[in-house]
Rosetta silent file (secondary structure, phi, psi, omega in degrees, C-alpha in Angstrom):
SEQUENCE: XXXXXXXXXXXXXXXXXXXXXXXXXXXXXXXXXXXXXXXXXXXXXXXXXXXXXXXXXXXXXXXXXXXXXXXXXXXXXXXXXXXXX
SCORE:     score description
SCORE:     0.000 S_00000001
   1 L     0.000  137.883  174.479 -194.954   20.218  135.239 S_00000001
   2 L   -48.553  158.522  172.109 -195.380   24.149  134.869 S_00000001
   3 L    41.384   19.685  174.436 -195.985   25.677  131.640 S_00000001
   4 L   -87.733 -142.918 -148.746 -196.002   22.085  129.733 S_00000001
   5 L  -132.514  144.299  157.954 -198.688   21.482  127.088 S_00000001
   6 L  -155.066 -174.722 -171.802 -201.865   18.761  126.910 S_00000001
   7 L    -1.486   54.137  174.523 -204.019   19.088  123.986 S_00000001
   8 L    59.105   10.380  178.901 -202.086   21.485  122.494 S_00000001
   9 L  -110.716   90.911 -175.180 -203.264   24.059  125.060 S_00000001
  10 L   -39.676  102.413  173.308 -200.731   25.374  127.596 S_00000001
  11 L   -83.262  158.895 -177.183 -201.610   24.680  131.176 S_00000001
  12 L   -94.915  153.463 -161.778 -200.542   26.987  134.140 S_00000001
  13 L   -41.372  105.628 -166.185 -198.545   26.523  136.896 S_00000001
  14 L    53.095   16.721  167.785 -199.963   23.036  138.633 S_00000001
  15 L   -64.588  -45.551  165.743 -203.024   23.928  136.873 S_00000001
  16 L    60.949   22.508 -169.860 -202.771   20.571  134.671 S_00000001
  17 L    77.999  -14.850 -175.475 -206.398   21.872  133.017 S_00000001
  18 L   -98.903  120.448 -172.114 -208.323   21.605  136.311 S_00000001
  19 H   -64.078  -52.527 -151.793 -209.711   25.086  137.161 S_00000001
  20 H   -85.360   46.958 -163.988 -209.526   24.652  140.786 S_00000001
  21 H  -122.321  -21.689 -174.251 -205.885   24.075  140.689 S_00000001
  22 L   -53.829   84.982  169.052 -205.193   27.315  138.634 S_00000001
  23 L   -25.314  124.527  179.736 -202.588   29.027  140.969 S_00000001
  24 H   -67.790  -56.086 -173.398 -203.268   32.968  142.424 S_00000001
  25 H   -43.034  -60.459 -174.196 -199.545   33.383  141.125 S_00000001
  26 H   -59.715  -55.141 -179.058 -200.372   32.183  137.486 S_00000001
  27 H   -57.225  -39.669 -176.570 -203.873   34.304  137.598 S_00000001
  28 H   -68.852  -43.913  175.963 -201.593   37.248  138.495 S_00000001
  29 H   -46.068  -27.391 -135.541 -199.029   36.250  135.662 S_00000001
  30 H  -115.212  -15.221 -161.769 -201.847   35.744  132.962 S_00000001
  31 L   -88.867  -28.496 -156.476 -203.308   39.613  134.489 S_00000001
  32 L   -49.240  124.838  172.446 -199.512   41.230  134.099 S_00000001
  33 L    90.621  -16.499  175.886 -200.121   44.764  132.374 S_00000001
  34 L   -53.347  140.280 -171.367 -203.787   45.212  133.128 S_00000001
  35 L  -109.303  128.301 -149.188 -204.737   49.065  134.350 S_00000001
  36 L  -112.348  128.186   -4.326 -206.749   49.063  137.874 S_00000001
  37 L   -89.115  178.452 -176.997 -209.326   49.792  138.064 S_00000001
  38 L   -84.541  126.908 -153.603 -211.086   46.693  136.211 S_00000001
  39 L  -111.333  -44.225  165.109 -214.639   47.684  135.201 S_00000001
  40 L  -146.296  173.703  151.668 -216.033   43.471  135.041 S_00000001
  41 L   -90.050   29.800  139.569 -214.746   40.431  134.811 S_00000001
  42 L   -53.299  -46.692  168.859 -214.813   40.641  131.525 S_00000001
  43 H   -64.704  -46.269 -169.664 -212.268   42.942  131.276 S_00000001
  44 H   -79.817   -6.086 -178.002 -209.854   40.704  133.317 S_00000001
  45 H   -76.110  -50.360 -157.818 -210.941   37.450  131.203 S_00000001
  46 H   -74.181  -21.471  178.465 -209.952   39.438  127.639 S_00000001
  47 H   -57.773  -65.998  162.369 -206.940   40.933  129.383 S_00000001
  48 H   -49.473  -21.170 -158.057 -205.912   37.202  130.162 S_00000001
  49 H   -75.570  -90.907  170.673 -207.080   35.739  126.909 S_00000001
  50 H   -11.660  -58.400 -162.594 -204.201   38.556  125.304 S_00000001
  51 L  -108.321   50.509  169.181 -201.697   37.219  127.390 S_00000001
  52 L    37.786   48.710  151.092 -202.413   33.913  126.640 S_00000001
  53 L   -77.902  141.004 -161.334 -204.025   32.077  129.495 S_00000001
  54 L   -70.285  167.618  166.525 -204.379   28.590  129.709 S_00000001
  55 H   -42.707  -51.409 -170.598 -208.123   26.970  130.206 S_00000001
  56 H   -57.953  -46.382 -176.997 -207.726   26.786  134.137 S_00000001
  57 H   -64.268  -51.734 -179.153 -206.784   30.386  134.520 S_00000001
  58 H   -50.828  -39.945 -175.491 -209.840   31.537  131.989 S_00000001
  59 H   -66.541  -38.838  171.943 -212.409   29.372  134.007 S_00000001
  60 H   -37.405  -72.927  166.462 -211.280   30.977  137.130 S_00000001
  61 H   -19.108  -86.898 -168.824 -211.577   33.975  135.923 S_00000001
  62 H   -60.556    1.044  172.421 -215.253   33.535  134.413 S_00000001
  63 L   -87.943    1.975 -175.688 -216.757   32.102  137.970 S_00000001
  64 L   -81.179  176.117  171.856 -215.843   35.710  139.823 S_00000001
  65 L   -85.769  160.652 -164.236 -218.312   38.060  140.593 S_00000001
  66 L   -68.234   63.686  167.950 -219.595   40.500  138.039 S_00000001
  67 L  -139.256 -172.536  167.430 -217.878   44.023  139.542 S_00000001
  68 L   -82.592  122.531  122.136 -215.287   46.701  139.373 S_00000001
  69 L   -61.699  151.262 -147.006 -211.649   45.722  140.843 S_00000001
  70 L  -154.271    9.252  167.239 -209.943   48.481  141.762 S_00000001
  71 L   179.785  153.295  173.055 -206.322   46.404  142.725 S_00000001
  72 H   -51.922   -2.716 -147.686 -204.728   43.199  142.592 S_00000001
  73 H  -115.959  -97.940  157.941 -205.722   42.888  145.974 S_00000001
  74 H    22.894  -83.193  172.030 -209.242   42.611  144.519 S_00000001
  75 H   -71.623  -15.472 -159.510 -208.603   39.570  142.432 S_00000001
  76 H   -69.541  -47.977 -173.029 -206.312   38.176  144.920 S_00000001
  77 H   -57.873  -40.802 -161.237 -209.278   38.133  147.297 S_00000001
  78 H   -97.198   43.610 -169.993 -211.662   36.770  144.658 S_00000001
  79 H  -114.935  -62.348 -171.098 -208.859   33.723  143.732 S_00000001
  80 H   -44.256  -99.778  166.300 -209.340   33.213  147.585 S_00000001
  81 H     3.073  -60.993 -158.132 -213.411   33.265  146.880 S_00000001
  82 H   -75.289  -44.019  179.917 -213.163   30.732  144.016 S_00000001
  83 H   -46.988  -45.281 -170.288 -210.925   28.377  146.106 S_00000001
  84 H   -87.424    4.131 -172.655 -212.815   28.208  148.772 S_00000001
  85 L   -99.284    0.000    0.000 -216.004   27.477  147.402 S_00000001
């Protein structure tokens, strides 16, 4: 079920803890307020972190490549990347 709990850590939407389950909708949700462009994916892990993303979304996150995003379109692409791999 969205947004319930397992080890006291809130998983994301059909994420259930398993990164490759971690939803481009939830990764946008967890991103919500972030200013484009992104400089690493560093920036978008501590941005999520802040708004309190779950495990699935943070692993996502740390597997992207190492660049500047410059739009949601950006990460959208590299959700797409991580899925498919």
């Amino acid at each position: 079920m969205a947004g319930t709990s397992e080890g006291g850590r809130k998983t994301s939407e059909g994420g259930r803890g398993d990164p490759h389950k971690a939803s481009p909708a939830a990764i946008e949700r967890y991103l919500k307020g972030i200013d484009f462009p992104v400089k690493s994916k560093n920036d978008l892990v501590t941005h999520a972190k802040k708004n309190g993303a779950p495990d699935d979304v943070i692993y996502v996150l740390e597997h992207f490549e190492d660049k500047e995003y410059h739009s949601p379109i950006d990460v959208a692409k590299e959700v797409g990347n991580q899925s498919s791999s």
